[in-house]
VEXRO-577173 format. One line per field, with one value per residue (C-alpha): residue number from 1; residue in three letters; z negated, x, y. Coordinates in steps of 0.1 Angstrom, whole numbers, plus 5000, padded with zeros to 4 digits. Layout:
BEGIN
num	NUM, ...
residuo	ALA, ...
w	Z, ...
u	X, ...
v	Y, ...
! end
This chain:
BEGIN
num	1, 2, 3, 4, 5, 6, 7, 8, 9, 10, 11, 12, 13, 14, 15, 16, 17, 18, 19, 20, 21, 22, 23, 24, 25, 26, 27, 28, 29, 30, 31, 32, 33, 34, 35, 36, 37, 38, 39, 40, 41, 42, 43, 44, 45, 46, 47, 48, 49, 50, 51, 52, 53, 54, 55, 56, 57, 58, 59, 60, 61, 62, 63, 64, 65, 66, 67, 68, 69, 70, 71, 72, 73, 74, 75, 76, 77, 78, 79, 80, 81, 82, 83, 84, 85, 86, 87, 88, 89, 90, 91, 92, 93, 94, 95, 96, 97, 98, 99, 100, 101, 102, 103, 104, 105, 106, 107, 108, 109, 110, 111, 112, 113, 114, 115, 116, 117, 118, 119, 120, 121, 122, 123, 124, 125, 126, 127, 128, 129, 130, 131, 132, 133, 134, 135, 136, 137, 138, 139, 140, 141, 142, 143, 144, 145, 146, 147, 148, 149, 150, 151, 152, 153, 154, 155, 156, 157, 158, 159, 160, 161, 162, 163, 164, 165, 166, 167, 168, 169, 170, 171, 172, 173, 174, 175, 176, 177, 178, 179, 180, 181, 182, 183, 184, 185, 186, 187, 188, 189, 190, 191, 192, 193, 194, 195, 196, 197, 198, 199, 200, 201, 202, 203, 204, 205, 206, 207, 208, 209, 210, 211, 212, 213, 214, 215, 216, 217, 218, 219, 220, 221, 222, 223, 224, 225, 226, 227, 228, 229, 230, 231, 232, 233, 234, 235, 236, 237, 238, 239, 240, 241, 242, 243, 244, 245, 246, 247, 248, 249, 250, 251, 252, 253, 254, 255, 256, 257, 258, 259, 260, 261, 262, 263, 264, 265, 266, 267, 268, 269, 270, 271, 272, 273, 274, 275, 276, 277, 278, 279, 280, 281, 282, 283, 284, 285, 286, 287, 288, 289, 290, 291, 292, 293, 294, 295, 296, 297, 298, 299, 300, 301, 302, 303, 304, 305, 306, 307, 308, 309, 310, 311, 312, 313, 314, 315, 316, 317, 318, 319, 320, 321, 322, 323, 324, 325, 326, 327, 328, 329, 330, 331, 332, 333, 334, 335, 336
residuo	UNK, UNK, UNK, UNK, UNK, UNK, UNK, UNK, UNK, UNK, UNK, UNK, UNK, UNK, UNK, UNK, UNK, UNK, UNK, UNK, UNK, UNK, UNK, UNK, UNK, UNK, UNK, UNK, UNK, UNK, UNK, UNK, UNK, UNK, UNK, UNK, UNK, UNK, UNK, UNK, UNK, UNK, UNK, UNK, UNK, UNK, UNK, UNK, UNK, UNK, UNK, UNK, UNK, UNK, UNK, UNK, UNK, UNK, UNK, UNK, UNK, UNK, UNK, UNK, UNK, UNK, UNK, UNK, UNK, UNK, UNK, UNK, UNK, UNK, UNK, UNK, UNK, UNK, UNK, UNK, UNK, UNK, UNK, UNK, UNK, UNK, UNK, UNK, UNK, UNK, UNK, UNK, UNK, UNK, UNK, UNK, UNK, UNK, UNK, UNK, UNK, UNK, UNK, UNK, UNK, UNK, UNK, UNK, UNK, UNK, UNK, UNK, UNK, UNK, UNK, UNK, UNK, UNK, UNK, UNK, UNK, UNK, UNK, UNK, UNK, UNK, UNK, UNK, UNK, UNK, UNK, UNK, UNK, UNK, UNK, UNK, UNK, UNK, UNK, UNK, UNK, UNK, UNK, UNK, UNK, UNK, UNK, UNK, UNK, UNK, UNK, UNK, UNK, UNK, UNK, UNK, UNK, UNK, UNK, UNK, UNK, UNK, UNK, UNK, UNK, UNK, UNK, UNK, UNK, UNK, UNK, UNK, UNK, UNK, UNK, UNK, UNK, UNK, UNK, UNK, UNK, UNK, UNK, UNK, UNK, UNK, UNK, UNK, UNK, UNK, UNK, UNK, UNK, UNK, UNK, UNK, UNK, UNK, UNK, UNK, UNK, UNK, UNK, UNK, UNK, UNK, UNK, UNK, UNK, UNK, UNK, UNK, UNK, UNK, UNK, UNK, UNK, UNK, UNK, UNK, UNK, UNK, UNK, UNK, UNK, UNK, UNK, UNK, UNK, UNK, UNK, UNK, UNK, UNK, UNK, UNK, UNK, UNK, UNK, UNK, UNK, UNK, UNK, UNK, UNK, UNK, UNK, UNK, UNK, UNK, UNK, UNK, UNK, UNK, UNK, UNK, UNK, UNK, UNK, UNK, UNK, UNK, UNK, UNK, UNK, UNK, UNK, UNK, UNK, UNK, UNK, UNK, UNK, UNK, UNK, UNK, UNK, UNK, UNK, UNK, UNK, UNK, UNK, UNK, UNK, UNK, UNK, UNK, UNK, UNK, UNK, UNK, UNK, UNK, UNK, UNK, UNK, UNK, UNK, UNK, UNK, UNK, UNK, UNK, UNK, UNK, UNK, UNK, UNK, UNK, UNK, UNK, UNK, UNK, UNK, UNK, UNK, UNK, UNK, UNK, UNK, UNK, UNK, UNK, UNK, UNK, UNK, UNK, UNK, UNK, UNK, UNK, UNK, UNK, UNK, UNK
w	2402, 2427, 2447, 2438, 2455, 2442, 2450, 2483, 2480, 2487, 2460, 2447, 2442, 2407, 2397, 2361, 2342, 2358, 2328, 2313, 2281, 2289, 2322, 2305, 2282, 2314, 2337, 2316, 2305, 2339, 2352, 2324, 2329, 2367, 2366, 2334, 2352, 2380, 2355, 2339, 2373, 2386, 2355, 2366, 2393, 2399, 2393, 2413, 2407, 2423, 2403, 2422, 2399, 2367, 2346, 2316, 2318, 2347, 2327, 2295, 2316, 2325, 2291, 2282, 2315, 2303, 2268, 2282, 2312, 2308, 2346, 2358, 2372, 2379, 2402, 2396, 2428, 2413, 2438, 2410, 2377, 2354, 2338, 2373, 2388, 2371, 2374, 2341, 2318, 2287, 2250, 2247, 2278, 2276, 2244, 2253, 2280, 2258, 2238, 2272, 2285, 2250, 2252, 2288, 2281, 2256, 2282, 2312, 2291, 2303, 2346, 2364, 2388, 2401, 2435, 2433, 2461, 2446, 2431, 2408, 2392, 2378, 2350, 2342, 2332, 2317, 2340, 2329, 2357, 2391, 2411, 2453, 2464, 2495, 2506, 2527, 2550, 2585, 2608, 2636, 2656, 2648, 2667, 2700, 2726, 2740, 2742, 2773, 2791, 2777, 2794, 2808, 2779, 2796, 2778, 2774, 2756, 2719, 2698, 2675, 2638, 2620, 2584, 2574, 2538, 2504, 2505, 2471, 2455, 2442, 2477, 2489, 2508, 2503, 2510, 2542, 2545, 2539, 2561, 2591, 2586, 2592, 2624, 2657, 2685, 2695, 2713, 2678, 2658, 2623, 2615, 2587, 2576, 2541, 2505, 2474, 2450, 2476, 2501, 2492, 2498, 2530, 2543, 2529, 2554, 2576, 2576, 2583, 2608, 2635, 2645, 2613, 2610, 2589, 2596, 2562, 2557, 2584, 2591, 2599, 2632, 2639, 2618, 2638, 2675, 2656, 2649, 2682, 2698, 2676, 2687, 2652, 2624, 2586, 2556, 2527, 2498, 2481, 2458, 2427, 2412, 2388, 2402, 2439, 2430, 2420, 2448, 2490, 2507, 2528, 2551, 2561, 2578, 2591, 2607, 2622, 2640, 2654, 2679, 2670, 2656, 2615, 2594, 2558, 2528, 2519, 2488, 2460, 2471, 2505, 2515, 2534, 2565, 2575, 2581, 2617, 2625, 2603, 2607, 2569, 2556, 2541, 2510, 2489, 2487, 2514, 2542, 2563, 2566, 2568, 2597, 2619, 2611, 2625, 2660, 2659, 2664, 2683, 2710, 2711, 2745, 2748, 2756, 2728, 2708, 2727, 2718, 2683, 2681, 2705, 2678, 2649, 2662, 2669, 2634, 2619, 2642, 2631, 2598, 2579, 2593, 2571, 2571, 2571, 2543, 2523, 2529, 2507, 2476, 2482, 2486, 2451, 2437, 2448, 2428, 2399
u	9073, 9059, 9081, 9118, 9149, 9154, 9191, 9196, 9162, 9130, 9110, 9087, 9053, 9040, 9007, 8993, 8955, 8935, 8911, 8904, 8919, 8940, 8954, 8986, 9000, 8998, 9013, 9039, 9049, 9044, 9071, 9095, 9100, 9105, 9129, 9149, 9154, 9167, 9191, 9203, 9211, 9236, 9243, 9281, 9267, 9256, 9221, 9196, 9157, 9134, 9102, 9067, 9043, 9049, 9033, 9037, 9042, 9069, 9093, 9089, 9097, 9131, 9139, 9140, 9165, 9188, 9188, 9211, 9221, 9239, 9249, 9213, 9202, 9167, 9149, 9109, 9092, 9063, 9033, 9009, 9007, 8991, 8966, 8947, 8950, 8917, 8884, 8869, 8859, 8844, 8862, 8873, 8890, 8906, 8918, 8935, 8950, 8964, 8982, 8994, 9011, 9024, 9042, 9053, 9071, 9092, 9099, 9113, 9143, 9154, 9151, 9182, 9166, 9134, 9118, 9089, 9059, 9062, 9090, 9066, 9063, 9098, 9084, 9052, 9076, 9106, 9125, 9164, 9181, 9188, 9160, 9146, 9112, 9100, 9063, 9057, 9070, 9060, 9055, 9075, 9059, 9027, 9036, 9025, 9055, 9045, 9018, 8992, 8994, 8968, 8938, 8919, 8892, 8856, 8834, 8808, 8828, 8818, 8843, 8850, 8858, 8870, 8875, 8882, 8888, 8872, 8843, 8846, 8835, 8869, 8882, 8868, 8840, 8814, 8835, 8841, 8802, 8795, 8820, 8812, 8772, 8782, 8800, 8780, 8774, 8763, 8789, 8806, 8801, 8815, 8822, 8830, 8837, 8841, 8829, 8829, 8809, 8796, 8780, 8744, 8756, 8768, 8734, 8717, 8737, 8740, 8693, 8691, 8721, 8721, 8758, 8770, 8771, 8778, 8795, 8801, 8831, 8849, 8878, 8914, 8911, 8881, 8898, 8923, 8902, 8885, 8914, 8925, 8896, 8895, 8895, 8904, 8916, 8906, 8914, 8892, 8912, 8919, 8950, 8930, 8926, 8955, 8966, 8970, 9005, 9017, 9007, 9012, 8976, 8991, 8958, 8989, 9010, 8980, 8966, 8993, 9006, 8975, 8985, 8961, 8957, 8957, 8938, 8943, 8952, 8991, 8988, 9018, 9030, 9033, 9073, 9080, 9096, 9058, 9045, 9057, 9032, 9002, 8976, 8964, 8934, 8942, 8920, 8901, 8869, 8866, 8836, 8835, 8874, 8874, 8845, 8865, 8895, 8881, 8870, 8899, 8922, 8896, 8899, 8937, 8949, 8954, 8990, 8996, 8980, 8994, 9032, 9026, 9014, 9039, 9071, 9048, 9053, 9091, 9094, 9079, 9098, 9133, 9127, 9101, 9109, 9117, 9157, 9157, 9140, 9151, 9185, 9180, 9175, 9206, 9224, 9212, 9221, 9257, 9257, 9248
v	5260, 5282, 5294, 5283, 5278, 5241, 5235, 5216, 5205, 5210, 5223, 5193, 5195, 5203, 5194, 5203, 5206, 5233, 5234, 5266, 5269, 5241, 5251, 5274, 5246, 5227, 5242, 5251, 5216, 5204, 5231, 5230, 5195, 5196, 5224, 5208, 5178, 5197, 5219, 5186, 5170, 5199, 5215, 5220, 5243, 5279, 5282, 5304, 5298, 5322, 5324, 5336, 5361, 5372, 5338, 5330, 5293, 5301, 5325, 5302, 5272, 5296, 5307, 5266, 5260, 5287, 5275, 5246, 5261, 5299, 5299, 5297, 5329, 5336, 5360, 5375, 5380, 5403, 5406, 5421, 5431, 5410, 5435, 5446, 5406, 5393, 5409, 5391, 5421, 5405, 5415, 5378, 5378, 5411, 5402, 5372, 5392, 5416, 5391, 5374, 5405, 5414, 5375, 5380, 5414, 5393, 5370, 5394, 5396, 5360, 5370, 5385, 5402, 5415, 5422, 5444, 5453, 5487, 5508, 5519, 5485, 5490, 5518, 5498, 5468, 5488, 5469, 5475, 5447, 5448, 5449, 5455, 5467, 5442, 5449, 5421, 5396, 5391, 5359, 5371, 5342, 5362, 5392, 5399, 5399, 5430, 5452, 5454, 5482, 5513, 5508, 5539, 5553, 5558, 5580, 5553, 5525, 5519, 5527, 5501, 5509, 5479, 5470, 5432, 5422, 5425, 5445, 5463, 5493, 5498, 5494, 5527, 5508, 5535, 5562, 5548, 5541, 5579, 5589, 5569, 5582, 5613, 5605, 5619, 5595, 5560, 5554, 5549, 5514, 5500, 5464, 5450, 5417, 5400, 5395, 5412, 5435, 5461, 5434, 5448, 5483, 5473, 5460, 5489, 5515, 5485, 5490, 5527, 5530, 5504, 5514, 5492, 5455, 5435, 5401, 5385, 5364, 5354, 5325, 5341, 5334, 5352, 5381, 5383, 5386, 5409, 5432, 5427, 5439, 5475, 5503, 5514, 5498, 5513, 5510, 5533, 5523, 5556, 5566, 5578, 5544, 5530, 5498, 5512, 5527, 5491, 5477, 5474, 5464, 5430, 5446, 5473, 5447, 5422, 5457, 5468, 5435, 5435, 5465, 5489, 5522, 5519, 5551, 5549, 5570, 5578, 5552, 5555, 5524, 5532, 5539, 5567, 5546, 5535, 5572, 5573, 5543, 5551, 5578, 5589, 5608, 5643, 5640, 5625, 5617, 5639, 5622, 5652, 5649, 5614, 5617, 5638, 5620, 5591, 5612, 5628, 5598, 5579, 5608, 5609, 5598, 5563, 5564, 5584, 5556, 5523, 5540, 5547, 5506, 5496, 5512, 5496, 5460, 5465, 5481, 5446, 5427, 5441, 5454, 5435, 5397, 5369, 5364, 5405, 5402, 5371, 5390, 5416, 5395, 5376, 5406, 5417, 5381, 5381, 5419, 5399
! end
């Protein structure tokens, strides 16, 4: 099972049919019998499972464990919502989808406990139990120890405005084209990097303005030197789309460990506590905004900038780290 706190041990290795059609009966046997073997063998104990993504075979592989054990107490770490996961579209699919949710509602009655990317997640579920809201999780090993010094800004120096990640139209990706064509200058570039439905849009802005490239999918190493040699970091993704208030882009955290400015829109599922380390769009679908946005925050003085980045990376480094985080749900578990 994905994910689970497996008493003393390690978590084994569960491998199951990844044939379509097939794949749930599968995984769903193959789970049920790891994690019953493990209920049978400390079935005096108290019982914590911690269960990754809200899957069907996972929470029927619980509701068979706590049929012979009642002491077992499990926890859903919910990262999405089933109906915006899958980007498959045809009737048969949808339909089976339907059905699949339907089945899974059923099935949230036998979890304890619930930790949520977005508070809003809690509503969409008709979650009644204890739950927390944890974003993300951050390698503190990842983090830079400190910050270089600002460096002087020249007049001269290309601005770099990055964007790595899926390159979708639901992403806000030609939003952010539009605005950035009606940004003045050569000294101003955009680069992005990645794959998805708006590649050929990309190229086609990428043709008549020779400040855009394109680099196609890259490795995460070579996303990362890319970040970390930004002069801005973007993200387009705009709040008027449904699944953004059940989610938290994991492009918020990766941005801002990377020490740079971050320009985005105040999503739903943003909290509050990142506003102080964020620069956000006013409004929607709003390029001449989102243009002067983008100068406005490139021209800021550099110190201005390195101390807002500087407080963003201590803010992950204290606040968002693993055993800060991990901490919360065990807090929540000894409530239960």
């Amino acid at each position: 099972m994905s994910g689970c706190l497996w008493g003393k041990k390690q978590a084994p290795t569960i491998a199951f049919n990844n044939l379509f059609g097939f794949r749930q009966i599968s995984r769903k046997n193959a789970v049920a019998s790891s994690l019953l073997k493990w209920v049978y063998e400390n079935q005096d104990e108290d019982m914590f499972v911690i269960v990754y993504a809200l899957t069907t075979p996972f929470l029927q592989a619980v509701k068979q464990a706590k049929a012979i054990n009642s002491k077992l107490k499990a926890c859903l770490i919910v990262p999405d919502l089933p109906q915006y996961m899958d980007a498959d579209s045809s009737l048969v699919y949808r339909t089976l989808k339907s059905i699949d949710i339907k089945k899974q509602k059923t099935l949230l009655k036998e979890i304890d406990m619930f930790t949520l990317v977005s508070s809003h997640m809690a509503s969409a579920l008709n979650i009644d139990k204890p739950f927390i809201v944890i974003e993300g999780v951050i390698d503190t090993k990842k983090l830079p120890i400190s910050l270089n010094s600002p460096m002087p800004e020249h007049e001269f120096v290309i601005k770099k405005i990055v964007y790595t990640g899926g390159v979708n139209t639901e992403y806000g990706i030609e939003g952010l084209l539009k605005a950035f064509s009606l940004v003045k200058g050569q000294d101003y570039a955009l680069i992005i990097a990645g794959s998805g439905n708006a590649v050929q849009m990309v190229k086609e802005y990428a043709e008549k303005d020779s400040r855009i490239q394109f680099l196609g999918t890259l490795s995460i190493e070579e996303s990362i030197k890319l970040q970390g040699e930004a002069t801005l970091l973007i993200n387009p993704r705009q709040p008027d789309k449904d699944f953004v208030k059940y989610s938290f882009p994991s492009k918020t955290l990766e941005y801002m460990m990377a020490g740079k400015p971050v320009l985005m829109f105040k999503l739903d599922g943003i909290p509050n506590e990142y506003d102080e380390f964020l620069y956000y769009f006013e409004n929607n679908n709003d390029y001449e905004g989102m243009a002067k946005k983008i100068v406005d925050i490139c021209s800021l003085p550099a110190k201005q900038k390195f101390e807002r980045c500087r407080k963003a990376i201590e803010f992950l480094r204290n606040e968002k780290n693993v055993l800060n985080q991990t901490d919360k749900i065990l807090k929540l578990l000894s409530q239960i």
